[in-house]
C-alpha positions as CSV (number, residue, x, y, z in Angstrom):
1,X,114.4,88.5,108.8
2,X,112.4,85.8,109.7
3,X,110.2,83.7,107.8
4,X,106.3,83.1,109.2
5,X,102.7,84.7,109.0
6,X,103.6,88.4,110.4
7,X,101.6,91.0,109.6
8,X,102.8,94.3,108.0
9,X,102.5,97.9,110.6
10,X,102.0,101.0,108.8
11,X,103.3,104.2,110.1
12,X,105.2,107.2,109.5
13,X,107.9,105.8,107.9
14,X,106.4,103.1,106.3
15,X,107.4,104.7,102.6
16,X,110.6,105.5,103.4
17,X,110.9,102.1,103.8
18,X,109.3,100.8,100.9
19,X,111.5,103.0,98.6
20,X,114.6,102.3,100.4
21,X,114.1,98.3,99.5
22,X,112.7,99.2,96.1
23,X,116.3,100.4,95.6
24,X,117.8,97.7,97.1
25,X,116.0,95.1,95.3
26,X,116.7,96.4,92.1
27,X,120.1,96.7,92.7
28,X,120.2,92.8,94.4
29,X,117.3,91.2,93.7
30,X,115.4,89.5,96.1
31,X,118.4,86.8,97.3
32,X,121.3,89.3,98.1
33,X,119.6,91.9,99.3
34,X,120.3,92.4,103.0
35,X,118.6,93.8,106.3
36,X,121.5,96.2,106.8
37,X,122.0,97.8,103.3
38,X,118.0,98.2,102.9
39,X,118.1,99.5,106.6
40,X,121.0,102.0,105.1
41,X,119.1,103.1,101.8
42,X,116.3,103.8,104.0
43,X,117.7,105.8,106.3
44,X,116.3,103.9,109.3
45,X,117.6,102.1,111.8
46,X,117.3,98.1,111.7
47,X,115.0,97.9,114.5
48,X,112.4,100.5,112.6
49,X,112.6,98.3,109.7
50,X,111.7,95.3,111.8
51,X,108.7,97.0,113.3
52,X,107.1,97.3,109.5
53,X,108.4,94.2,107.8
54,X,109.3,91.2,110.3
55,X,109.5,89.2,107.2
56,X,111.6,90.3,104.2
57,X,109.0,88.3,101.8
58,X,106.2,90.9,103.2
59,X,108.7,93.9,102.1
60,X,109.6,92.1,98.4
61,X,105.6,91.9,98.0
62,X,105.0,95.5,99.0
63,X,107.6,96.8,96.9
64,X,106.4,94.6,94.3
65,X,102.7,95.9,95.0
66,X,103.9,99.6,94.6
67,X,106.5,99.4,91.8
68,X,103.7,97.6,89.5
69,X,101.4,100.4,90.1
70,X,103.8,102.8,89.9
71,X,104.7,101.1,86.2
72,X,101.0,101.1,85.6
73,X,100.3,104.5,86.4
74,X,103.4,105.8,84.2
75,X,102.5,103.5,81.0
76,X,98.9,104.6,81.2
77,X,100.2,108.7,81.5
78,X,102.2,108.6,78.1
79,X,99.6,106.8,76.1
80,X,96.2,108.5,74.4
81,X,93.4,106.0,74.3
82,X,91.9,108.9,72.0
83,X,93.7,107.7,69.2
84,X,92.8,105.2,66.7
85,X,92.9,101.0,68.2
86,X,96.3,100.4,66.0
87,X,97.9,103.2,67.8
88,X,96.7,102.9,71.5
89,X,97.5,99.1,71.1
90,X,101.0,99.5,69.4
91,X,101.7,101.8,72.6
92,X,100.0,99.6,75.1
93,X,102.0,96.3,73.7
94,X,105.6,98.5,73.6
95,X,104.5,99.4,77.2
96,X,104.1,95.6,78.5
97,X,107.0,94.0,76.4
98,X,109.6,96.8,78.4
99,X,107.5,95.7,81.8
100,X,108.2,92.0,80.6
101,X,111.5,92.6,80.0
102,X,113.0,94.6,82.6
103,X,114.4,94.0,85.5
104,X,112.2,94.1,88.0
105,X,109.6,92.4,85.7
106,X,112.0,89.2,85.7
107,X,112.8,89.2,89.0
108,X,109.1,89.6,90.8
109,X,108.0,86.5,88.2
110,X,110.6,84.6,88.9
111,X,110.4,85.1,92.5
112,X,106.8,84.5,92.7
113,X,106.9,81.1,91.0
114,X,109.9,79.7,93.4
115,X,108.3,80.9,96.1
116,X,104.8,81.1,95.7
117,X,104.5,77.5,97.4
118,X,106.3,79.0,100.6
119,X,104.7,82.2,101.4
120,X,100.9,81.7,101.5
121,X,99.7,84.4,99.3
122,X,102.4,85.8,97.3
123,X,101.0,84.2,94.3
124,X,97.5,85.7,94.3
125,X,99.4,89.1,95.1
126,X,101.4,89.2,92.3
127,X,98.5,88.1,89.8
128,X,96.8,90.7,91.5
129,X,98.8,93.8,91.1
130,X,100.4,92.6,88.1
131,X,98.4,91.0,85.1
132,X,94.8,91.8,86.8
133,X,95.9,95.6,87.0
134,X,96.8,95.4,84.1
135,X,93.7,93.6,82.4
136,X,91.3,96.2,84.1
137,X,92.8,98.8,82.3
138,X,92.6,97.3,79.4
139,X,89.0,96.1,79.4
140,X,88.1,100.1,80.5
141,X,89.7,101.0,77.4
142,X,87.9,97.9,75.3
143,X,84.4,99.5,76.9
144,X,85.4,103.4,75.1
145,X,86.7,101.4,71.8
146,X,83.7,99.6,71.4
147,X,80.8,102.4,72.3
148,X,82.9,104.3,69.5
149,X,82.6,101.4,66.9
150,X,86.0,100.7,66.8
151,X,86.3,96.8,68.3
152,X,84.1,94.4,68.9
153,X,85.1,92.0,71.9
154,X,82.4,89.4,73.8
155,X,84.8,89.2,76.6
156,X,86.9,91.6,77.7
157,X,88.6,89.9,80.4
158,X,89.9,87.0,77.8
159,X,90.5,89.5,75.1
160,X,92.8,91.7,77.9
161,X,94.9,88.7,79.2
162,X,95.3,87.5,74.9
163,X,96.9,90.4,74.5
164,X,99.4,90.5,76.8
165,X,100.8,86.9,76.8
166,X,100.9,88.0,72.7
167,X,103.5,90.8,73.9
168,X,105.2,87.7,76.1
169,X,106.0,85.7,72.5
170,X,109.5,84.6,72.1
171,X,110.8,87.4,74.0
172,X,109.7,86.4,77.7
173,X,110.4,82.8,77.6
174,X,113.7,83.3,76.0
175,X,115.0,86.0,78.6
176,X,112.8,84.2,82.0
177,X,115.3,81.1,81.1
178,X,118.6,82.8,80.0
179,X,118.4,81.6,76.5
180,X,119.0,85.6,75.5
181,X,120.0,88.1,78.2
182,X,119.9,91.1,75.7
183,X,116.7,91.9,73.2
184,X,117.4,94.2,70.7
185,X,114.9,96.6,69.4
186,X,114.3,95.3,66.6
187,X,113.1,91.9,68.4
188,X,110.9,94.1,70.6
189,X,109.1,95.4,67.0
190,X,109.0,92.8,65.8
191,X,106.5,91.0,68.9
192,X,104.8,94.3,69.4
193,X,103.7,94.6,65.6
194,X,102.9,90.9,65.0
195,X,100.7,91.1,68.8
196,X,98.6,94.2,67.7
197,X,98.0,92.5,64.2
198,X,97.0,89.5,65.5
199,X,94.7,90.9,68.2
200,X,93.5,93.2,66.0
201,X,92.8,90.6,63.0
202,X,90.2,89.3,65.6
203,X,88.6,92.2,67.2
204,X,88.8,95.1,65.0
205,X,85.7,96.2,63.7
């Protein structure tokens, strides 16, 4: 595909498409993954594909766009912000260090940072659908925690992006750079349990 400022057509088979290179760059990544075997996994021919995505950057950031909500949208589903702050939080940091961790997690970070300087916007779109996604969520819940008395934050946004690179410690860094392909479980614990106490040793009520 060719690299440039093209502009992404939606139409009837525009998810088919998506899903069809989610697959494919999960399976690849972003480098190996190819015109024809996204084409293939799509079921469409190469010519459809070029109609929606001239440029396979535009395709990475609209699969990256819909896998992070799709992540989002899971995580948020299995956790009740009913429960108590240590609870919701415990669940909420178990959900981002797994999002850190996997996968697709490395590869969209990685990808945006080497090529963030290239593609004129793929920066801003990842922070967008990625750690400012996930912030809002979090600040709606700080708004319920604290008309229930339960924490005490001055600002939200600050508190929200605290906790998550708290859920990045050790574990991130050491994966991002190939220090430690594998983290056990018991690492994972260990970064979830010490981010909730920490954040909670300053905003718990």
């Amino acid at each position: 595909m060719p690299d440039g400022t093209q502009t992404v057509r939606r139409g009837r088979k525009f998810d088919q498409v998506v899903e069809g290179a989610r697959q494919v760059f999960l399976s690849d990544g972003f480098e190996r993954a190819s015109v024809d075997d996204i084409a293939r996994e799509a079921g469409v021919s190469k010519a459809t594909l070029y109609s929606y995505f001239p440029d396979k950057k535009l395709l990475f950031v609209e699969v990256m766009k819909a896998e992070c909500e799709r992540l989002a949208d899971n995580a948020m589903q299995d956790i009740d912000f009913g429960h108590p702050p240590q609870v919701v939080l415990t669940q909420v940091a178990r959900t981002l260090v797994d999002v850190f961790l996997s996968e697709f997690g490395q590869q969209t970070f990685r990808m945006s940072i080497a090529e963030s300087r290239n593609f004129d916007g793929l920066g801003p779109r990842y922070y967008e659908c990625g750690p400012e996604l996930v912030a809002s969520i979090l600040i709606d819940y700080f708004v319920k925690a604290e008309a229930k008395g339960e924490l005490e934050i001055e600002d939200k946004e600050l508190a929200a992006h605290q906790l998550c690179e708290l859920c990045k410690a050790m574990v991130f860094p050491r994966k991002i750079l190939h220090v430690e392909e594998n983290v056990s479980d018991a690492q994972k614990a260990r970064v979830v349990d010490g981010a909730v106490a920490m954040f909670l040793a300053r905003y718990a009520v």
